[in-house]
C-alpha positions in Angstrom: 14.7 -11.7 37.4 17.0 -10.4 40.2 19.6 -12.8 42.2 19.0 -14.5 45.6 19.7 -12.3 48.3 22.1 -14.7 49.5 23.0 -18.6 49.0 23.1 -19.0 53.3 21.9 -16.9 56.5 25.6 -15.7 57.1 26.1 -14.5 53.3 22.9 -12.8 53.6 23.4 -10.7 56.6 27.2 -10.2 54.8 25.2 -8.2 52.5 22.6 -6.7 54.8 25.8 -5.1 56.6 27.1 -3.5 53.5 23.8 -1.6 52.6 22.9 -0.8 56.3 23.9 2.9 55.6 21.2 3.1 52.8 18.7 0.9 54.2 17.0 0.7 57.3 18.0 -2.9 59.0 17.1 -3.5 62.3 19.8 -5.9 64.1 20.6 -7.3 67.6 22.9 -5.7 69.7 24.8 -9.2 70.8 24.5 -12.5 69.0 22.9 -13.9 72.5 19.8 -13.2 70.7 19.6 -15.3 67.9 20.6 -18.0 70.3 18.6 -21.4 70.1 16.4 -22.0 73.5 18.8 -23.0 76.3 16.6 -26.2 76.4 16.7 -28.9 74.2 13.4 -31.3 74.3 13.6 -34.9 72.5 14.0 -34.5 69.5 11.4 -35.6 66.9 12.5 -38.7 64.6 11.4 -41.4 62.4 9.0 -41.9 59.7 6.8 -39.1 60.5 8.7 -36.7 59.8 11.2 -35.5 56.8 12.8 -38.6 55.5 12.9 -39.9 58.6 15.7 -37.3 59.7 16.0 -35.7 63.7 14.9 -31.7 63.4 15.3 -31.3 67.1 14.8 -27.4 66.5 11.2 -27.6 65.2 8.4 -25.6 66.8 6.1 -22.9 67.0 7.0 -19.5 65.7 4.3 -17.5 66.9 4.6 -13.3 65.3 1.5 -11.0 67.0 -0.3 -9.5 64.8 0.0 -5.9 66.6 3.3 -5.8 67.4 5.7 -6.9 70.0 8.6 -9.4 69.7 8.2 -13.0 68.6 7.9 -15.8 70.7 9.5 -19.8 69.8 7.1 -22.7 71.7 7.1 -26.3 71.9 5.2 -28.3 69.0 4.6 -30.9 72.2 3.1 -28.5 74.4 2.4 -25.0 72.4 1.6 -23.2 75.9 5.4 -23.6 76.6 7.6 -20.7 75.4 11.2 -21.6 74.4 12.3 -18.5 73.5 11.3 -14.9 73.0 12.8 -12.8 70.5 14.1 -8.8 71.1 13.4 -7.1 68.0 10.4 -5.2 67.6 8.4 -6.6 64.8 6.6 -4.0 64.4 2.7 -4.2 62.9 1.8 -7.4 60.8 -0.9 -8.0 58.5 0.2 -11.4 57.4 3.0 -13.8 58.5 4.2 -16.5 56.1 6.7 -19.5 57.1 9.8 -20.0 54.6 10.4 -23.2 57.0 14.3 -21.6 58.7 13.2 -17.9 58.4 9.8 -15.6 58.1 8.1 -13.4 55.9 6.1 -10.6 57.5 4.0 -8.8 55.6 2.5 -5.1 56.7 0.0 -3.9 53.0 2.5 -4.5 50.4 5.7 -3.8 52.5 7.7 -7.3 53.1 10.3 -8.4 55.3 12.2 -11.5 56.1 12.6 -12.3 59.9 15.1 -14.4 60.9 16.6 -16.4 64.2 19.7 -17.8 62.7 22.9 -16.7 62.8 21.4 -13.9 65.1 17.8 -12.4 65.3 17.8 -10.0 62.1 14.7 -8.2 60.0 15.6 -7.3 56.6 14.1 -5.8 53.6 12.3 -7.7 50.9 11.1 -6.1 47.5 7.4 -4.7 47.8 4.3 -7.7 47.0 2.9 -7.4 44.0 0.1 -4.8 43.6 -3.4 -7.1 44.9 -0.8 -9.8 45.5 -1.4 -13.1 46.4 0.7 -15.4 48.4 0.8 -19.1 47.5 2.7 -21.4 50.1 4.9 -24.1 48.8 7.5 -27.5 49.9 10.4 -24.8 49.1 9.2 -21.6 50.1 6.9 -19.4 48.4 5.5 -16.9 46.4 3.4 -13.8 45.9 1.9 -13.6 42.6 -0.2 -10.7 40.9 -1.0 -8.6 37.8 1.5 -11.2 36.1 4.3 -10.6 38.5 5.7 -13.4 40.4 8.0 -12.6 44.2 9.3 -16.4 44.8 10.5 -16.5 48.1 12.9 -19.2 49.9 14.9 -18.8 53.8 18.0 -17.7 51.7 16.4 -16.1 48.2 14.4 -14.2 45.8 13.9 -13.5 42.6 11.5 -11.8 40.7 10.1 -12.4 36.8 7.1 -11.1 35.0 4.7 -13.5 33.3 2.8 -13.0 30.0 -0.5 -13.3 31.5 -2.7 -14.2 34.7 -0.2 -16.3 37.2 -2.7 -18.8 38.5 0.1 -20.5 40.4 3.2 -19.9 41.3 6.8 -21.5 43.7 10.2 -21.3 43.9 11.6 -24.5 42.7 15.0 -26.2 42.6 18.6 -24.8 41.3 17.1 -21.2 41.7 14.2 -21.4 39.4 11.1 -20.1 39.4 7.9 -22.3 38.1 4.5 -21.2 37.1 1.0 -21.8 36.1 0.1 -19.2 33.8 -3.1 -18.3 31.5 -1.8 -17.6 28.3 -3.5 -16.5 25.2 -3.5 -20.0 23.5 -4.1 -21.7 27.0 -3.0 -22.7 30.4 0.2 -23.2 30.0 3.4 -24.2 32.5 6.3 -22.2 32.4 10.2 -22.6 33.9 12.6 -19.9 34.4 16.4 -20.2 34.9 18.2 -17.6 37.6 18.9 -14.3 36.2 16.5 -14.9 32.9 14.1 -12.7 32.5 12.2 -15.1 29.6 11.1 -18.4 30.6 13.2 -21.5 29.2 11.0 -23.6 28.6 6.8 -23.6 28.5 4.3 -26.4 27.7 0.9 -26.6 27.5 -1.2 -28.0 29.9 -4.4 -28.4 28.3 -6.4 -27.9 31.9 -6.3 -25.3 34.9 -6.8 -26.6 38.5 -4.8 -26.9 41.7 -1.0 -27.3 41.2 1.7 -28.3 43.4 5.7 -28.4 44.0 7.0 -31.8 45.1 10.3 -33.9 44.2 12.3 -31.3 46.4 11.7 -28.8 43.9 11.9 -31.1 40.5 8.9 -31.9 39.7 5.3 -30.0 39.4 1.8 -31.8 39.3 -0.9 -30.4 37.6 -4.5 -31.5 36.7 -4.7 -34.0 33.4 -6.1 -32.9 30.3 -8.7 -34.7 30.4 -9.4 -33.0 33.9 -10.4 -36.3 35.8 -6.5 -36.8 37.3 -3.2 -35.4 37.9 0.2 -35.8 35.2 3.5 -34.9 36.7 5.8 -32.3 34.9 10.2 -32.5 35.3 11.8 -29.6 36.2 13.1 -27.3 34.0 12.1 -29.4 31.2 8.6 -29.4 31.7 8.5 -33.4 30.4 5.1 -35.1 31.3 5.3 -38.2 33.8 3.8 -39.8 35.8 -0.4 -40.1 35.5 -3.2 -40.9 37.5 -6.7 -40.7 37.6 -8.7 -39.2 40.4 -12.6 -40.6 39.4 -13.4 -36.2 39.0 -12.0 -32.9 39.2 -8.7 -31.9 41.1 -10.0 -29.5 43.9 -7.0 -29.0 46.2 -3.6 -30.8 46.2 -0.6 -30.8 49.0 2.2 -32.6 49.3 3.9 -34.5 52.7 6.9 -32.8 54.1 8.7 -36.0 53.1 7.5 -35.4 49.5 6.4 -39.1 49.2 2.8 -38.3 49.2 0.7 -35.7 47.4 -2.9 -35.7 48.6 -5.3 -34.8 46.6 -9.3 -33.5 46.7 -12.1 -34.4 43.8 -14.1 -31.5 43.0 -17.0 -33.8 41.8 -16.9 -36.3 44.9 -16.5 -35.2 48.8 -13.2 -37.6 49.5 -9.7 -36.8 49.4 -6.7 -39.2 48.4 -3.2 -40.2 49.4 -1.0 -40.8 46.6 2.2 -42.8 46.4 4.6 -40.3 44.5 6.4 -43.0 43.5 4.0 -45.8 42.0 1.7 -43.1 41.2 -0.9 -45.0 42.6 -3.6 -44.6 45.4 -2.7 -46.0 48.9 -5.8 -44.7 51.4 -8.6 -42.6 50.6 -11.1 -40.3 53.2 -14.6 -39.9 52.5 -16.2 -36.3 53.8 -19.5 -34.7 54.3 -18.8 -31.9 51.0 -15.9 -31.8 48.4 -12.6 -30.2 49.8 -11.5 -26.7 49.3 -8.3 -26.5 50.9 -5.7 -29.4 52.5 -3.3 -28.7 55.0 -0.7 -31.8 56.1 0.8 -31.7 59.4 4.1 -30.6 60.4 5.0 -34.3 60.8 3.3 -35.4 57.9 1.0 -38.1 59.4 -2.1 -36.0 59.9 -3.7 -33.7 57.7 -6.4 -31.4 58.1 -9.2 -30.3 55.3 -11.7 -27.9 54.9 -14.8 -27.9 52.9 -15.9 -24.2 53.0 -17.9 -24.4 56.4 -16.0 -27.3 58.7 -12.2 -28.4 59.2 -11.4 -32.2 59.5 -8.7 -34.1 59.9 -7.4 -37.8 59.8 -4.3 -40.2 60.2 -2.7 -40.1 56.3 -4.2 -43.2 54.7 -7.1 -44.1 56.7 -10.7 -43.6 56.2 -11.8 -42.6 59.1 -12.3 -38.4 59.4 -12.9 -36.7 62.5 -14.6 -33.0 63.1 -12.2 -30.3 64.0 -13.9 -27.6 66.4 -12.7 -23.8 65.2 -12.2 -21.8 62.7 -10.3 -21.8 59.2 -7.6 -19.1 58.9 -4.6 -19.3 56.9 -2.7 -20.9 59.6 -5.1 -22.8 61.9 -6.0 -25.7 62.4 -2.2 -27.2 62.2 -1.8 -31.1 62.9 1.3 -31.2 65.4 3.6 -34.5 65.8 1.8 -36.8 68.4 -1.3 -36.6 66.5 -2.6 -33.6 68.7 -3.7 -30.6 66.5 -3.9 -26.9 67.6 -7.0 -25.0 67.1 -8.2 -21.5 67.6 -11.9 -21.2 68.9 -14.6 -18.2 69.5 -13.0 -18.3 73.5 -9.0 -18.5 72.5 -6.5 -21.3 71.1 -7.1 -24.6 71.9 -4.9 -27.9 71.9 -7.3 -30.8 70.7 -5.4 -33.8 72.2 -5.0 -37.1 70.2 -5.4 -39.2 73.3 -8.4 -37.7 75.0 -10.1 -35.7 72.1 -10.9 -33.3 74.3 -10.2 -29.5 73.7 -7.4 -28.4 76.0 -6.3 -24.5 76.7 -4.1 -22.8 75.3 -2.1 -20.1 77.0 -1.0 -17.9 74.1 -2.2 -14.9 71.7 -5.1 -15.8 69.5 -4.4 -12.1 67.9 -1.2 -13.5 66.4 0.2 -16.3 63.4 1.5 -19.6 64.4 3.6 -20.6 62.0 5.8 -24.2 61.7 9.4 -23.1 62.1 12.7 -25.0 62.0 15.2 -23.5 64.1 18.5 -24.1 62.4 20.3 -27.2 61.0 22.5 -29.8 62.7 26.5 -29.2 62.9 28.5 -31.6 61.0 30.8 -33.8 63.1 33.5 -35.0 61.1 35.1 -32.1 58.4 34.9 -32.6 54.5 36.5 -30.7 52.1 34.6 -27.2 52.1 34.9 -24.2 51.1 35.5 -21.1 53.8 32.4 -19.6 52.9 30.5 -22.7 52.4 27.1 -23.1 54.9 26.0 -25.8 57.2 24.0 -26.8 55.0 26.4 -27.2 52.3 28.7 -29.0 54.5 26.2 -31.6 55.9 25.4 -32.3 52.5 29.1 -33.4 50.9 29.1 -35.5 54.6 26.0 -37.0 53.4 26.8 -37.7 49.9 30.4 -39.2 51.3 28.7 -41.5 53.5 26.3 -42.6 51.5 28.3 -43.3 48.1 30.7 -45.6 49.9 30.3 -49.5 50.6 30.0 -50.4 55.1 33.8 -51.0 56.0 35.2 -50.0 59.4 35.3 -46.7 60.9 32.5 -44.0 61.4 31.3 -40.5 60.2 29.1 -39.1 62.5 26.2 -35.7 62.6 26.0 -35.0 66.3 22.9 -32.8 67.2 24.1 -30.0 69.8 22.9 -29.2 72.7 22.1 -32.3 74.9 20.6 -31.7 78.2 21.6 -32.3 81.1 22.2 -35.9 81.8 21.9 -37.3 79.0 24.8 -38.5 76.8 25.3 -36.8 73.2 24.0 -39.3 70.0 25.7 -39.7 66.8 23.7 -40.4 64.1 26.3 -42.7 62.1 27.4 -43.8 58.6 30.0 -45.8 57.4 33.5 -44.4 56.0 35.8 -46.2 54.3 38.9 -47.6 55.9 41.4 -47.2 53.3 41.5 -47.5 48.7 40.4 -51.2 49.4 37.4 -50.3 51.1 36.4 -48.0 47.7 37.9 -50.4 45.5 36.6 -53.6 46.5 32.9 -53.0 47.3 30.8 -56.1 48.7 28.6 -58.1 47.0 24.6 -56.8 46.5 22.2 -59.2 46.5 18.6 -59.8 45.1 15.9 -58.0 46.7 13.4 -61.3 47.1 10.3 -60.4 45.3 6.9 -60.3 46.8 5.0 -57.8 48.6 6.6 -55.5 51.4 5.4 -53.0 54.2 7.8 -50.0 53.5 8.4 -48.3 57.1 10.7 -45.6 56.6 12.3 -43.9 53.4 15.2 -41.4 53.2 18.3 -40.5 51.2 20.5 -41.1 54.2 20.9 -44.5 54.8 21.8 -44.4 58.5 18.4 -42.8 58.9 17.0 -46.3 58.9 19.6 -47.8 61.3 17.9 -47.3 64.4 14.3 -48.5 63.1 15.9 -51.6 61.3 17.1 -52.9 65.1 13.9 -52.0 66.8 12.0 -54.3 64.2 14.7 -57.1 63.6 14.5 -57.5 67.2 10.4 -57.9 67.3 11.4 -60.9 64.8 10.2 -59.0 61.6 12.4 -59.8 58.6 13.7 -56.4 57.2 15.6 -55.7 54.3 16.8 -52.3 52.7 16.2 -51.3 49.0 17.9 -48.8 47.0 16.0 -46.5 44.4 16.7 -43.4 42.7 13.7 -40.5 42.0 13.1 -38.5 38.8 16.5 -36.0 39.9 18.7 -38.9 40.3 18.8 -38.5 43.9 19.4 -41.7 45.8 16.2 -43.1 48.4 16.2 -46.4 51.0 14.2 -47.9 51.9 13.2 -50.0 55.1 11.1 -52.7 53.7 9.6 -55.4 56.0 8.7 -58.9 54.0 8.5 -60.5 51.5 4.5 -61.4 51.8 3.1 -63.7 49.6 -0.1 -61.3 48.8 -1.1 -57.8 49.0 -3.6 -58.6 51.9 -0.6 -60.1 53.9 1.5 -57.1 53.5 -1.1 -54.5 54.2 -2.0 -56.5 57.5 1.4 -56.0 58.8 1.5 -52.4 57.6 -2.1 -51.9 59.3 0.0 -53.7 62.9 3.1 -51.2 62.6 0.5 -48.7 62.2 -1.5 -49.4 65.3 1.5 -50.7 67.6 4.4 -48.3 66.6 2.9 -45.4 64.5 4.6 -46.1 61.2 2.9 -45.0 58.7 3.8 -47.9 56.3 2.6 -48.6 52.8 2.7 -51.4 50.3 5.7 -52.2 47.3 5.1 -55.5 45.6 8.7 -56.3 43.9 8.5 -58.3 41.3 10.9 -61.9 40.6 12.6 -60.2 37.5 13.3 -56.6 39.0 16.8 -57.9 39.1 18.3 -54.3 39.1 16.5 -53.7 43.0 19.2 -54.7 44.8 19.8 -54.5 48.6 22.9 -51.9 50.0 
């Protein structure tokens, strides 16, 4: 398996410069290019999207098929160009989104298109002869004749599997993960970076739709028994989690949050939402024919389906499916925040808005694929102890983990998002430092999360993600509380509950109310009187 090209954007283009002389790379002449658009629209927050965190860079990269230069447009109006790229991209047969970055594809010739640090196109290793490419929460990868090309924004690496790769993704710490039909079986198998034998296999007993979730830790699979789903760690390939599905996995997805994994029977025509962490069901959709395919939204409160002949979509957890007009490619239709979806027709691209459901124009190349694309990340405010050659990404991380791991005490660490427009003032998105030792050393008192049944409004791993929410609701006059839980990778979660309820029917009322009155997507925790170790930050 060869090394990631590069652990961030500037490391990689480092290393694009040293081989320029042997390979052909296509840069921009002056960094003005690979500028983010000179406006900055409201940026998109709350529970809809990621963990509740502000990605005021997300939009519509949009690569023509034909050639010509790419083009960056608003996810709130997709007829608006932000930006338009210089480089020539040349013909395209396929475009695939790596979330920050862009893999074009022209027969089996690959190359990764970026925007950030500066507009670049650089080589990729060739697909896999008859390759496949199978989309994932991470990234990617192509998969054929038992080779597997996992693909994230910043890496690749390359391993050969003993047998047919029925799936395939790039998942956390570098590794590669597989579904692969072995001699004896389906069986699961992990690789570690630079290893070109897996370390660790199991056996999975039944082949079906698989998917990546747990930000790269975890795999789900179908049961055994085929009538469910199990849930595998990563890298040890340790069964979890279970639930039953009343038939045969068809199609699965995750959310962008990662809380959900939706999931289509192949025996009845209904697809279902599933709490990642109770492993439970929390909405079901009922359709005209079993799913083949489920796309969620870029905000992750919409997801469309397909059943082979139409495309539907509804709100994540409700019953209630609507007809999409179009056709099915491997790009369209995609749900946009808002609830509006974007379409393309026999007569062009259309914008089917959430308000009116009526089919609006689009003014933008049909012959071309629109792909979900996150400019760049935010800038850390306040400095932590970093490396030189450390990315943004690295650094907003250690600011995260420092904020997080210490107890409320004065003074402030702050992310500030960039580019403000014009008259309006610049936002910090706070946490709390410490003041001094006795802040560290003298933590305050946590008490008991009540028990009883809750609405849960908003999760994320950075507590001051829920900040702004908690006021808006405290001062409606619901009672809020935060509760702390850690996932399957030991990564700390909060979450805004609203409650205690005294029954399930209680809670799911209110959840049903900050559904229809604020768009929260809430769903129902029951804690329990003698869960003593849920305790409130």
């Amino acid at each position: 398996m060869t090394s990631s090209l590069g652990l961030s954007s500037s490391r990689f283009v480092a290393r694009v410069a040293r081989v320029r002389a042997a390979l052909p790379i296509t840069l921009c002449a002056s960094l003005a290019c690979g500028s983010p658009p000179a406006d900055q629209p409201e940026p998109l927050e709350g529970t809809p999207l990621v963990s509740g965190s502000s990605l005021p860079r997300y939009g519509l990269l949009v690569i023509p098929n034909r050639g010509g230069v790419a083009q960056f447009r608003s996810v709130a109006n997709p007829s608006t160009v932000r930006w338009t790229g210089r480089l020539a991209l040349g013909r395209v047969t396929a475009a695939y989104s790596l979330g920050s970055a862009a893999v074009l594809r022209s027969g089996s010739r690959l190359r990764l298109y970026a925007t950030s640090p500066t507009e670049t196109i650089s080589p990729l290793p060739d697909a896999p002869p008859d390759a496949r490419w199978i989309p994932s929460v991470s990234g990617g990868a192509f998969v054929g004749r038992g080779r597997i090309l996992a693909l994230t924004a910043a890496s690749t690496a390359e391993v050969t599997a003993e047998g047919d790769v029925l799936w395939a993704a790039p998942a956390a710490g570098g590794r590669v993960v597989a579904l692969i039909e072995a001699e004896e079986g389906p069986q699961l198998a992990v690789w570690e970076p630079g290893e070109a034998e897996p370390a660790a296999t199991r056996a999975v007993g039944a082949r079906g739709p698989t998917v990546l979730t747990g930000w790269g830790g975890q795999v789900v699979t179908a049961s055994e028994d085929g009538g469910g789903l199990t849930a595998w760690s990563i890298p040890g390939l340790e069964p979890g989690a279970a639930v039953g599905l009343a038939g045969r996995p068809a199609a699965l997805a995750t959310s962008p949050s990662q809380h959900r994994v939706f999931a289509a029977s192949a025996d009845r025509a209904r697809f279902v939402t599933i709490d990642r962490y109770d492993w439970r069901e929390v909405g079901s959709s009922s359709v005209e024919a079993p799913i083949e395919a489920l796309r969620p939204g870029i905000a992750g409160d919409r997801i469309v389906a397909f059943d082979g002949v139409r495309a539907w979509t509804a709100r994540v957890g409700e019953t209630r499916l609507e007809a999409i007009p179009g056709e099915w490619r491997p790009d369209l239709p995609l749900a946009l925040p808002g609830g509006g979806i974007l379409v393309s027709t026999g007569d062009g691209l259309g914008f089917l808005a959430p308000a009116t459901g009526e089919l609006e124009t689009v003014d933008g190349p049909v012959d071309a694929v629109w792909l979900p694309f996150r400019w760049g990340p935010r800038l850390p405010v306040t400095t932590v102890a970093a490396a030189a050659d450390d990315t943004i990404g690295d650094a907003e991380e250690a600011l995260e983990a420092l904020a997080d791991s210490l107890p409320p005490a004065p003074g402030r660490i702050g992310l500030l998002t960039l580019g403000t427009p014009p008259g309006r003032a610049a936002v910090a998105l706070e946490a709390e430092a410490p003041a001094g030792p006795a802040a560290v050393s003298d933590p305050p008192a946590e008490p008991e999360l009540p028990g009883g049944f809750y609405a849960v409004a908003i999760s994320s791993r950075q507590l001051t993600s829920l900040g702004r929410m908690r006021q808006l609701l405290d001062g409606s006059g619901y009672s809020t509380h935060v509760l702390r839980r850690l996932d399957e990778a030991n990564d700390m979660w909060y979450r805004l509950l609203v409650g205690p309820y005294a029954s399930r029917p209680d809670a799911e009322a209110v959840a049903r109310e900050l559904r229809r009155e604020r768009g929260i997507d809430a769903w129902i925790h029951e804690e329990s009187d003698d869960q003593v170790n849920r305790r409130q930050p």
